[in-house]
C-alpha positions in Angstrom: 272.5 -134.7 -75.5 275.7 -134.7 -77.6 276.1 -130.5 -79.0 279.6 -131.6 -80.1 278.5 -131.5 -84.3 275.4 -129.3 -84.1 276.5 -127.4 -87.4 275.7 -129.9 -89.6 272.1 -129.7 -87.8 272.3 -126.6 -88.5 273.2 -126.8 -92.3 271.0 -129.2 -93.1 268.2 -128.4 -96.4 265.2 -128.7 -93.9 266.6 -126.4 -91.2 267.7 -123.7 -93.9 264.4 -123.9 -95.5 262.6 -123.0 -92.1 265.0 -120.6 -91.4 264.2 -119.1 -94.9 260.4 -119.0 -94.3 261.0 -117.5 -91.3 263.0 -114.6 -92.1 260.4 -113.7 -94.9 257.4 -114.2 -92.9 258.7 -111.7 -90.5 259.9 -109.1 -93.3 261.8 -106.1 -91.1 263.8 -104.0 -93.0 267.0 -103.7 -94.9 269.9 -104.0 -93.0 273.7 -102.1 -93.8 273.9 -103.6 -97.1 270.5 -102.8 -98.8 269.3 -106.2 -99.0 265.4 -106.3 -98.8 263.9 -109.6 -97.4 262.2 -110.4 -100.8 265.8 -110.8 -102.1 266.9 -113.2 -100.0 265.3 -116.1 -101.8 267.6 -114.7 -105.4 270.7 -113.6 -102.8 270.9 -118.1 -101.6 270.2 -119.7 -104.6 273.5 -118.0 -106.0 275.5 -118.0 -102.5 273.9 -120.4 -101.0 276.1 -123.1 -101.0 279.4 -120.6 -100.4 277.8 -119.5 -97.4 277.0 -122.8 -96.0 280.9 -123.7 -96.6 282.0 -120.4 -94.6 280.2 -121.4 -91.6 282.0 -124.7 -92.0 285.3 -123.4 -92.5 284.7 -120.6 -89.4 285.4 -118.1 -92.7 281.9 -116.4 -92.1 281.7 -112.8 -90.8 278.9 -111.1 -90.1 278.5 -107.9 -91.0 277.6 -105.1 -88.6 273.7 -104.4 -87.9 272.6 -100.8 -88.5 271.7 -99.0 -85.7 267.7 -97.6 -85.6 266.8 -95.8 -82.6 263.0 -96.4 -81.0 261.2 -93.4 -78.6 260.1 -95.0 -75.3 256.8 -94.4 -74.2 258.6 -92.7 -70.9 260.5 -90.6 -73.3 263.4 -92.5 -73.5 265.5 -94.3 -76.7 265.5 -97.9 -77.4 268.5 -98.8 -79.5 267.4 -101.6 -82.0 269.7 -103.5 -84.0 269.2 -104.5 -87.7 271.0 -107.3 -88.8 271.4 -107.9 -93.0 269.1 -110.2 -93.8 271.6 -112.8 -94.7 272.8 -112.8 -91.1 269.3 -112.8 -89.9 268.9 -115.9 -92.1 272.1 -117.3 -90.6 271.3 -116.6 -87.0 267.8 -118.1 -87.0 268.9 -121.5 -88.5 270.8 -121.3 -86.0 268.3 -120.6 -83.2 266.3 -123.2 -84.3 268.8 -125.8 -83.3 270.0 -124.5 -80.1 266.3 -123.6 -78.5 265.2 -127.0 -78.2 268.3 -127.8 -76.6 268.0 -124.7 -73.4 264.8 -125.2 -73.4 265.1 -127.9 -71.7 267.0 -126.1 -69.4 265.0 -123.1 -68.9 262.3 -122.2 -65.9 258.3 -122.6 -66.2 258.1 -119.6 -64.7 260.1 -118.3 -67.7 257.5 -117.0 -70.5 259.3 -114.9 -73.1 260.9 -115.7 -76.4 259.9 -119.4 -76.1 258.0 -121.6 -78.1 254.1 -122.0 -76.4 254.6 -118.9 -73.9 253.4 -115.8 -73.7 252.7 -112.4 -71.6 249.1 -113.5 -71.0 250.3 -116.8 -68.9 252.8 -115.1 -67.2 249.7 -112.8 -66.0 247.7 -115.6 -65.1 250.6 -117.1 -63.4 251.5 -114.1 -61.3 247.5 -113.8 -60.5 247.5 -117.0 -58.8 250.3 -116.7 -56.6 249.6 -112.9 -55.8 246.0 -114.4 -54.9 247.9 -117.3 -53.0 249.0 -114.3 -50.6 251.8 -113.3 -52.0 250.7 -109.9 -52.5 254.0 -108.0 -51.9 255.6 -107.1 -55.3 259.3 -106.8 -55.6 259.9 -104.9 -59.4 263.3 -105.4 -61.1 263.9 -103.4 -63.5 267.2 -104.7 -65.5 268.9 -101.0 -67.1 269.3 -101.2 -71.2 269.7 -104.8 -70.6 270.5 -106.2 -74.2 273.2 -102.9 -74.5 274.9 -104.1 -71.4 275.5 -107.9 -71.4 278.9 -109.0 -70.6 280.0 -111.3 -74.0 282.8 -113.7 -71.7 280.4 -114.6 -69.3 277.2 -115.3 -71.9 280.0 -117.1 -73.9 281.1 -119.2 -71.0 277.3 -119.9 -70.2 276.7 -121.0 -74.2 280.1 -123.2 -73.8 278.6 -125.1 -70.3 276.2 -126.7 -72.8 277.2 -126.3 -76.3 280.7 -128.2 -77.1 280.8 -127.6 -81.0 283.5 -125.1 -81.0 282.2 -124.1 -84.7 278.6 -123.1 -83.1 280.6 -121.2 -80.6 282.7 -119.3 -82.9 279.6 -118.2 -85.2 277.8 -116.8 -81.9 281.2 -114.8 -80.6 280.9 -113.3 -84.1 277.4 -112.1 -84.7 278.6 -110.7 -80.6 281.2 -108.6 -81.9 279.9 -107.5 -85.5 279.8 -104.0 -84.8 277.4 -101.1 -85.2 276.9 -98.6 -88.1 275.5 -95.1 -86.2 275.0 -92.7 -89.4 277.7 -94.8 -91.6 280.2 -94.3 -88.8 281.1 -98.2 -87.8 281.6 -98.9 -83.7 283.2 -102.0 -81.8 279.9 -104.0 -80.1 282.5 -104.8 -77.0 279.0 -105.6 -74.7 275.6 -106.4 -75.2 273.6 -108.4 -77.8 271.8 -105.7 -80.5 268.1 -106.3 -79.7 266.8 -106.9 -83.1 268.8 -110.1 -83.7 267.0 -113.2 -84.4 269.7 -115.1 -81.9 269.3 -112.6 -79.3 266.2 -113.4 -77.9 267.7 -117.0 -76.7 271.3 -115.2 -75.8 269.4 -112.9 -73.5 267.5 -116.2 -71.7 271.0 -118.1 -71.7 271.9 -115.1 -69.9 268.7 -114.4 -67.6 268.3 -118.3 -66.5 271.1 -117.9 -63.8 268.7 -115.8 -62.4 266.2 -118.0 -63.0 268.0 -120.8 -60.4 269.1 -118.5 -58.8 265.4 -117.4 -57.7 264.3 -120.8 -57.7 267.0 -122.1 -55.2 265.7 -119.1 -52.8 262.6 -120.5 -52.9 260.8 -117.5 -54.4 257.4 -117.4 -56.4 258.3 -114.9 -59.7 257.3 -114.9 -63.5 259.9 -113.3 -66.0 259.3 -112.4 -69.2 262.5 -111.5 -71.0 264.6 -109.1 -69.2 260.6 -108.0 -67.1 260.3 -110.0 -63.4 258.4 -109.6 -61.0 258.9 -111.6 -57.5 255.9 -112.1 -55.4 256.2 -112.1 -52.0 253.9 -112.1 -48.7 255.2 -108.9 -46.3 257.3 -105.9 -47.3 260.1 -106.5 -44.9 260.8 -109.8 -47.2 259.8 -107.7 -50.4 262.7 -105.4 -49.4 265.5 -108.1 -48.3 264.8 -109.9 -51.9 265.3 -106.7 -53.5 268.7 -106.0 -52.0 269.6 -109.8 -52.5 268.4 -110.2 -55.8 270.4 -106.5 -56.6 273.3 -107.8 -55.8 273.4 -111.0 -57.6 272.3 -109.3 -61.2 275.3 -106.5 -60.7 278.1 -109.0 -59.0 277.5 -111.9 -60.4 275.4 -111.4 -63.7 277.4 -108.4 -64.7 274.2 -106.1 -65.7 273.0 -102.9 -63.9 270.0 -102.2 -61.9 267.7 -99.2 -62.6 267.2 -98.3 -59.1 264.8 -95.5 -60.2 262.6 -97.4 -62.0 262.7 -101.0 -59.8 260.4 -100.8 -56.9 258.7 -102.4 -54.0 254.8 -102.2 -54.1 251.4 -103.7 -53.8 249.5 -105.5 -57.1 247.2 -101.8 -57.6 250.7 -100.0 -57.9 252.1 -102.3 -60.3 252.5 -102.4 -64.7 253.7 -105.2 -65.6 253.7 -106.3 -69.6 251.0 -103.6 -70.1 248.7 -105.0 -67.6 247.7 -103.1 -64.0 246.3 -105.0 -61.1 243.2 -104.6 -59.0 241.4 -105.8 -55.9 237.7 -107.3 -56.5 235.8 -107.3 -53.4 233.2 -109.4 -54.6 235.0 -111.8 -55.9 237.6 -111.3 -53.2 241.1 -111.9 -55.3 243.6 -109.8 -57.5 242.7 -109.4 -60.9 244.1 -107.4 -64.1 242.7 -105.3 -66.6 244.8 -102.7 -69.0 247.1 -100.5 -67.7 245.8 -97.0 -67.7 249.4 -96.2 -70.0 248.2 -98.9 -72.3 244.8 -97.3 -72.3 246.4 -93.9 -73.3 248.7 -95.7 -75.6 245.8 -97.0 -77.7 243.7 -94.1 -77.4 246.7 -92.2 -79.1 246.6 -94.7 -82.2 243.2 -94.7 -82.6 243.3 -91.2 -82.9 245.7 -91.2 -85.6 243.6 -93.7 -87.2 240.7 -91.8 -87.3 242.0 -88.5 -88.2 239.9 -86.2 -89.8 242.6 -84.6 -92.5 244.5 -88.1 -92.8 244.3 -88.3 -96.6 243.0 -92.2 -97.0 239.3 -93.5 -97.4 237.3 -94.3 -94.7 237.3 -97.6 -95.7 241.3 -97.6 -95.4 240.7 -96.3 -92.1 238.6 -98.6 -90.8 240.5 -101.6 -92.1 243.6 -100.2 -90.1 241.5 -99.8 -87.3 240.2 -102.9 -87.2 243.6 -104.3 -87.3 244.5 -102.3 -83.9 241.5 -103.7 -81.8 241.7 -106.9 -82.9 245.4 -106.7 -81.6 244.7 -105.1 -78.9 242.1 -107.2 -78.0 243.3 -110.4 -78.3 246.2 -109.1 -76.1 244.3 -108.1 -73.3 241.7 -110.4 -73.1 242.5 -112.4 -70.5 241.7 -108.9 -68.5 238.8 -107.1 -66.7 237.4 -104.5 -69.2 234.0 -104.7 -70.0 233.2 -101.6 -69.0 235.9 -100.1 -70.6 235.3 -101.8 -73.8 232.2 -100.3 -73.9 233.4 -97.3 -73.2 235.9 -97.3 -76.3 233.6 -98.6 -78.1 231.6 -95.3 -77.7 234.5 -93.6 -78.3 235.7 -95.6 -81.4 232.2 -94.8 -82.8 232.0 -91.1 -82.7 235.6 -91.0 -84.0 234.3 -92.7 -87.2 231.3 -90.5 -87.4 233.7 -87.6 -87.3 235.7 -88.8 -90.0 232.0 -89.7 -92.1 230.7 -85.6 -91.0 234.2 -84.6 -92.7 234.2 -86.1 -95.5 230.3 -85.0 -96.4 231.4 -81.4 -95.6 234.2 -81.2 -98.5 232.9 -79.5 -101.6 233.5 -82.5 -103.9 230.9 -84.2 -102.0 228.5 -82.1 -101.7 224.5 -82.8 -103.0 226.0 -86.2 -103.4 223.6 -87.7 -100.5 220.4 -89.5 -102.3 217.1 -90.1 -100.3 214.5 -92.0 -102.0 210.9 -92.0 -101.1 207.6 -92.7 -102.1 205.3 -90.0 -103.4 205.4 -86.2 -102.5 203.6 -86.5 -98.9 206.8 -88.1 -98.3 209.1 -85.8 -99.8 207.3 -82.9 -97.8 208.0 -85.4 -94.6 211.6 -86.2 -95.3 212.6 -82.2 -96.8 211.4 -80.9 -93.5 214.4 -82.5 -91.9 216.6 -83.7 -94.1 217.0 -80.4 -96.0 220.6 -79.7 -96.5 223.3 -78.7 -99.0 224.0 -82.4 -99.3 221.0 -84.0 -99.2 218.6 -84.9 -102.5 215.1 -86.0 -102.0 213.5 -87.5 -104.7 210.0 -89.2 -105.5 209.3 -92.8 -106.7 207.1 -95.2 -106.3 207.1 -99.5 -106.3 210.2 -101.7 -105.8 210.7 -102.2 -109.8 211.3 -97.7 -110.1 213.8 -98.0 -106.9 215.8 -100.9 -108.6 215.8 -98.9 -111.7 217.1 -96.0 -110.4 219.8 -97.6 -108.6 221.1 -98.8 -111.6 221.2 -95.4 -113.0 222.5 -94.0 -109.8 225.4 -96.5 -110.1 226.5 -95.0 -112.9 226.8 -91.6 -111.7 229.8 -91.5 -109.5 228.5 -88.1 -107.6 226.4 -90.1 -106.0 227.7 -91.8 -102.5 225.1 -92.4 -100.3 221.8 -93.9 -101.3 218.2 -94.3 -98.5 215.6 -96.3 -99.7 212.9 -96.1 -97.6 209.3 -96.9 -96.8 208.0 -100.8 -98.0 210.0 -101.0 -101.0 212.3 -101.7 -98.1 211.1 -104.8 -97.1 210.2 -106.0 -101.1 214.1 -105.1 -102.7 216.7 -105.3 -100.1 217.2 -108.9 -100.1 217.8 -108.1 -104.3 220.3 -105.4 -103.9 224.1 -106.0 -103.5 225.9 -105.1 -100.2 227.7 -101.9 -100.9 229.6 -99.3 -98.4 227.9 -96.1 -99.8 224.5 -97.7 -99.3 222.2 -97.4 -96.5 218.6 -98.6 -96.1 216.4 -97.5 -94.0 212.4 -98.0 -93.1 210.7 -95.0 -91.5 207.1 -96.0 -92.9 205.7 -95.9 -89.7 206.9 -92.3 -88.4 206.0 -90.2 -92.2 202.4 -92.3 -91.6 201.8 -90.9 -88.0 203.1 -87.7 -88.8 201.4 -86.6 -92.1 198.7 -89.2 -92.7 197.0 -90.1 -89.1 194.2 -88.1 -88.3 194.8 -90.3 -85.2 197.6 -88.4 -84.0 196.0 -85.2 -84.5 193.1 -85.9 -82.9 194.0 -88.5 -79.5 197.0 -87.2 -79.3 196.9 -83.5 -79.6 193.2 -83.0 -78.7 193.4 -85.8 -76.0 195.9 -83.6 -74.1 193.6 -80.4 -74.8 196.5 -78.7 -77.1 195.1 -76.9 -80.0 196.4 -78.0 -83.7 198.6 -75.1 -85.0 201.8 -75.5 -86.2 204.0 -75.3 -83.1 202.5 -78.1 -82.1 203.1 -80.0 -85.3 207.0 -78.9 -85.0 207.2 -80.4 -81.5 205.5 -83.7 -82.6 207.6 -83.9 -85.4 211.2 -83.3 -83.8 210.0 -86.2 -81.3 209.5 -88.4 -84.5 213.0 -87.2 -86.0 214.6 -88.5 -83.1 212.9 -91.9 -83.2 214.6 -91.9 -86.9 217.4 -91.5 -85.8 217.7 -94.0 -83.4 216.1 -96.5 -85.9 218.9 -95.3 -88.4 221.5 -95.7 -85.5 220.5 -99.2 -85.3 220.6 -100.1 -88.7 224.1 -98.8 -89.8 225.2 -100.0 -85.8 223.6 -103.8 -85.8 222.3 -102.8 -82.6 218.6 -102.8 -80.6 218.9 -99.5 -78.6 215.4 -98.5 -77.6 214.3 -94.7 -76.2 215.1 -96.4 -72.3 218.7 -97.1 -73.2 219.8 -94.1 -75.7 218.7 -91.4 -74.0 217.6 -88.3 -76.0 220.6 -86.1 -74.5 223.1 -88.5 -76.2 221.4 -87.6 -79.5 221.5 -84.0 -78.8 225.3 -84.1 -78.0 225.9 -85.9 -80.9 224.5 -83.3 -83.0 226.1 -80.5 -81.0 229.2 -82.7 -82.2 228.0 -83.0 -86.1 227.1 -78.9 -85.6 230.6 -78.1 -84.4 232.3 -80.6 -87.1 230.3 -78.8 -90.0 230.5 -74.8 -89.4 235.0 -75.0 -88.3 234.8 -72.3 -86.0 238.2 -70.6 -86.0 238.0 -70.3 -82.4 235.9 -72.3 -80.1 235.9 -72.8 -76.5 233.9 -74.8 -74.4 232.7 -75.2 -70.7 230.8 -78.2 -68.9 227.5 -77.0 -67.2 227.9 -76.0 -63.7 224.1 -75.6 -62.1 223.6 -72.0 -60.4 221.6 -71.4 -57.2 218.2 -69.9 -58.1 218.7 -70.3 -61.7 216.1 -72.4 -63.2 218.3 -75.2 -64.8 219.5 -76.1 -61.7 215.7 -77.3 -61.0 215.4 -79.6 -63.2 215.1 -83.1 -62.6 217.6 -85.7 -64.7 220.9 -83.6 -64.2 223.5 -85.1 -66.5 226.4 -86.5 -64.7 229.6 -84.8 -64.2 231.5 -87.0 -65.7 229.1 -87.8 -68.7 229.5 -83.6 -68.8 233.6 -83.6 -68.5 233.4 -86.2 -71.0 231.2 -85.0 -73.6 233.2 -81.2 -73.3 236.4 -83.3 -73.8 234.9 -84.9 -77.2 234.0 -81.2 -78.3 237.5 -79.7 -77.5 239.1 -83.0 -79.3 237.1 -82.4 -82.3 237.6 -78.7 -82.8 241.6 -79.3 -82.1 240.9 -80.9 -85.2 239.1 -78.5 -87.1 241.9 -76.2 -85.6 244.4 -78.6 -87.5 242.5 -78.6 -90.9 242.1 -74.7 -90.7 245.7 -74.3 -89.5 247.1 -76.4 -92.6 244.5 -74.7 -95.1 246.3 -71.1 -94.0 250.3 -72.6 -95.5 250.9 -70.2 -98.5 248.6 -67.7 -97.3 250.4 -64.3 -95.9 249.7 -62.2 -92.8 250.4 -59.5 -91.2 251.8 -59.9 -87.3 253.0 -58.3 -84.5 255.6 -59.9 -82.3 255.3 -60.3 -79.1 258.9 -61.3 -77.9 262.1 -64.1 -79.4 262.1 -67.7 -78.8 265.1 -68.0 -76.4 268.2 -69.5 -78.9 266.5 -69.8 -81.5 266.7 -67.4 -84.9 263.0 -67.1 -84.4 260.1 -64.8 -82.8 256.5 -65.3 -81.3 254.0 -63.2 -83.3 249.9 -63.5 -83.3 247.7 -62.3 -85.9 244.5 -59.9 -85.7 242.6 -62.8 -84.5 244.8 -64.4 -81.7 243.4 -63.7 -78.5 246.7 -63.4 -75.8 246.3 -67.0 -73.4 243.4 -68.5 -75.4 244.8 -68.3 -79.1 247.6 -70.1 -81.0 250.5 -68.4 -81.7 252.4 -67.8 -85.0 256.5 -69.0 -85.0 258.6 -66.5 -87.4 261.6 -67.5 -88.3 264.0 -65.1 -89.6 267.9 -63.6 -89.4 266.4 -59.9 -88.8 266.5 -58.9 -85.4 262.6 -57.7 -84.5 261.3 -56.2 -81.6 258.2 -56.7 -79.7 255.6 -54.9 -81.1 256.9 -54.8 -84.6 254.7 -55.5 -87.6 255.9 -57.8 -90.4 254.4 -59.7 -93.3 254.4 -63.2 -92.6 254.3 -65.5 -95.3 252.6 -69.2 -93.5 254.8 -72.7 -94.2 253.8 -75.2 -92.1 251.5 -75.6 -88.9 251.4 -77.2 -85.8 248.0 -78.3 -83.9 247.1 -74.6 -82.6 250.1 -72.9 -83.9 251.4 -71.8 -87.3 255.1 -71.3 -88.6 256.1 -68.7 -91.1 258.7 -66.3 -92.4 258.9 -63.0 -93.4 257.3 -62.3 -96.4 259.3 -59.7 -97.2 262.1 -58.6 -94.9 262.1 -55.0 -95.9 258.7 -54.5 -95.3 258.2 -54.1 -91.4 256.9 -51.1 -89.4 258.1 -50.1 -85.8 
């Protein structure tokens, strides 16, 4: 293919109008100039035709990309580049021309930043040849590849195919644009600032010499990006590729190994694109399911999602949510986790309920719950349970009252939670609108058995020779209560669960959870049950798992690190008086606990002050900010401290 005019490709209306599309579909942020992407459309039909002649002319200069810095999941700092979004404009009508032409060039076994490919097939494709026997894994791990790429030799790579000395020009420009750190400008004399919308094809330019280079040896690998893995079949050739393969990236590539972080292993000891790798027996090949850090990573989110003091509606909550497992699915999909998704499913579920039991417990919502029924056996039924500071029962009777009161209700905005029950159910829902702070519910059958059968009373209670007094009724009617609960779990849940498959002791931790969500404790601590020789508990059959135990005391102690949270913010503005237990080291600031703070169990309180204290001082603390367990204050008033 002739590359000797490809600017004029590149200035042509249609390839510019792509380019434009592009740039605004993927938004990104302003770069050293200001410019938002929504501006760019405004910014081209003025300048559009001047900058088009600047890239002809070779008068174009790029202007330096602002410098954003991203945490690592490992701890460290990812430097990201921002382009302006003119240059970003600039650079992907220019990637738009050259990718067809290296891709042409580039390996199959190449799978990021190209057009068709992703981090799922490059899975797939390292499955097959790990289950092919190549089961020895050889790990490179490239070192802050994008900061460290040599520009003469990517240059002298780009000039191999690409003979329009314009193109090359434009390139070696957006190369050595510079860097604002904190409005202080810096020569780019290596790398290519990861953030670019060129970069992505620099760094495969770069990365296919070790492409051929791989290929020539004969080796089975997948790279994605600056990530490859080499599959091997024993450990002695695992090692010799390593030391090979080394020595080509540094001498002849120019880029730097991490030593520390590259590695020689088995598929179960291996994360690669955010997938592990595991051994099914029964199916007797290497599969891949989410990495345990990928796990973490979208436990962590979720949490933040479903934070009980994030100030957002549930139904904000939930949308966001159900923007992360939809991502996160799709992603990892290709991947064993059916238990696991069942698992976070739980998870995700009681999260949600938290968020539900919070917002019911703030004093703005309170008596704001509605329960319809019908007639005052009914009531009686539904108050001996339901009675609560925000729960109303009321009385009516026939489908035409219910639909009459809703439309009253509906006009009351107290009112957020509405249950219809009984078989007005049945004769009105398909007439009432879908709405989030609706619930119906049937429960006819339970309220019949329990205050209406004489059945009950008699076959059941006398059948079993158990006298009729009231204990009795309690008992029968707790059994029923649960049986609601699982029919209103099924309702809300679109799921069948029967008594076999939700087993009562999931109810009663999730209201142990509800319980501990709606008193705060200040303090809370919590143990999973250890049986005791000669103790009766240890007798009894149906002994909860340990780990159903260690996971149901983790849930407590997550939720009450929340209430820990709320309380701890509630407590900014208040004061308090201290005693300080001993100065952070270099720091103008002491450790202190309140009356409350038990030494090793409790939180502690940061003061920050000037005046030198000692330990076992008093002070006045006034509280301004908090910290998960801990709180942070200063001295109310620094002339009123005892020794």
């Amino acid at each position: 293919m002739d590359t000797s005019s490809l600017m004029e490709q590149i200035l042509s209306s249609d390839n510019l109008n792509r380019a434009y599309l592009q740039v605004v579909r993927n938004k990104g942020a302003e770069g050293v100039d200001g410019m938002k992407y929504t501006e760019l459309k405004e910014h081209l039909a003025k300048n559009g035709e001047i900058i088009k002649e600047q890239l002809r002319t070779r008068k174009y200069k790029p202007q330096p990309v602002r410098r954003v810095e991203i945490p690592k999941p490992d701890g460290g700092i990812r430097n990201l580049g921002v382009p302006t979004v003119t240059d970003r404009f600039v650079q992907q009508a220019i990637a738009q021309v050259l990718t067809p032409i290296y891709e042409e060039q580039f390996h199959e076994h190449s799978y990021g930043f190209r057009p068709n490919r992703c981090a799922q097939q490059a899975i797939l494709t390292a499955l097959d040849m790990m289950n092919d026997g190549y089961d020895w894994i050889v790990d490179i791990d490239l070192e802050k590849f994008f900061d460290t790429v040599n520009h003469d030799k990517l240059m002298t790579l780009i000039g191999k195919t690409i003979k329009d000395g314009d193109v090359i020009s434009i390139i070696r420009k957006f190369l050595v644009s510079g860097i604002m750190v904190d409005d202080e400008y810096k020569e780019s004399v290596i790398g290519t600032p990861q953030g670019g919308n060129l970069s992505p094809l620099l760094a495969n330019i770069m990365l296919n010499e070790l492409d051929k280079e791989m290929e020539q040896r004969g080796l089975n690998f997948v790279r994605y990006a600056d990530d490859c893995i080499i599959m091997v079949g024993s450990e002695m050739s695992a090692k010799r590729v390593m030391r090979n393969l080394t020595k080509f990236i540094e001498e002849k590539l120019g880029l730097k190994v991490n030593m520390t972080k590259s590695k020689v292993d088995r598929p179960n000891g291996l994360k690669y694109l955010g997938f592990g790798f595991f051994f099914d027996i029964r199916a007797h090949q290497y599969k891949a399911k989410p990495h345990a850090k990928s796990v973490e990573k979208f436990k962590a989110r979720m949490k933040q999602l479903t934070c009980r003091s994030w100030g957002v509606s549930n139904a904000y909550k939930m949308q966001k949510l159900n923007e992360l497992i939809r991502g996160w699915i799709n992603y990892f999909k290709i991947g064993s986790m059916k238990h696991l998704c069942r698992e976070m499913d739980k998870h995700i579920r009681y999260r949600l309920r938290m968020c539900i039991w919070k917002q019911w417990k703030t004093p703005q919502n309170k008596d704001k719950v509605l329960v319809l029924v019908e007639g005052k056996p009914d009531r009686s039924f539904y108050f001996r349970f339901l009675k609560d500071d925000v729960v109303i029962i009321k009385s009516c009777g026939g489908s035409q009252c219910i639909i009459e009161l809703r439309a009253e209700i509906e006009l009351k905005t107290k009112i957020t939670a509405i249950v219809i029950k009984d078989s007005d159910f049945a004769r009105v829902n398909g007439s009432l609108e879908a709405n989030e702070n609706v619930f119906y519910s049937d429960a006819h059958d339970y309220e019949m058995m329990c205050l209406k059968s004489a059945y009950l009373r008699q076959n059941l209670l006398y059948g079993y020779c158990l006298p009729y007094d009231e204990a009795i009724y309690d008992f029968v009617f707790e059994e029923l209560k649960l049986l609601s609960y699982i029919k209103w779990y099924n309702y809300t849940n679109h799921s069948s669960y029967v008594l076999k498959n939700l087993p009562l002791s999931d109810l009663t931790h999730e209201e142990m959870m509800q319980f501990v969500n709606d008193i705060e404790f200040d303090r809370l601590g919590c143990f999973a049950y250890s049986a005791e020789e000669d103790t009766p508990a240890a007798t009894f059959t149906d002994q909860v798992p340990q780990e159903l135990k260690e996971i149901w005391r983790d849930d407590i102690m997550e939720l009450q690190s929340e209430v820990c949270a709320d309380l701890a913010e509630e407590m900014i503005g208040r004061e308090l008086y201290c005693m300080v237990e001993g100065k952070v080291a270099d720091e103008p600031a002491y450790i202190g606990r309140t009356y409350k703070d038990a030494p090793g169990v409790d939180g502690y309180i940061f003061i920050q002050t000037g005046e030198a204290l000692m330990s076992g001082d008093f002070v006045k603390v006034k509280v301004t900010g908090a910290i998960d367990y801990d709180l942070i204050g200063e001295i109310a008033d620094a002339d009123e401290f005892t020794e």
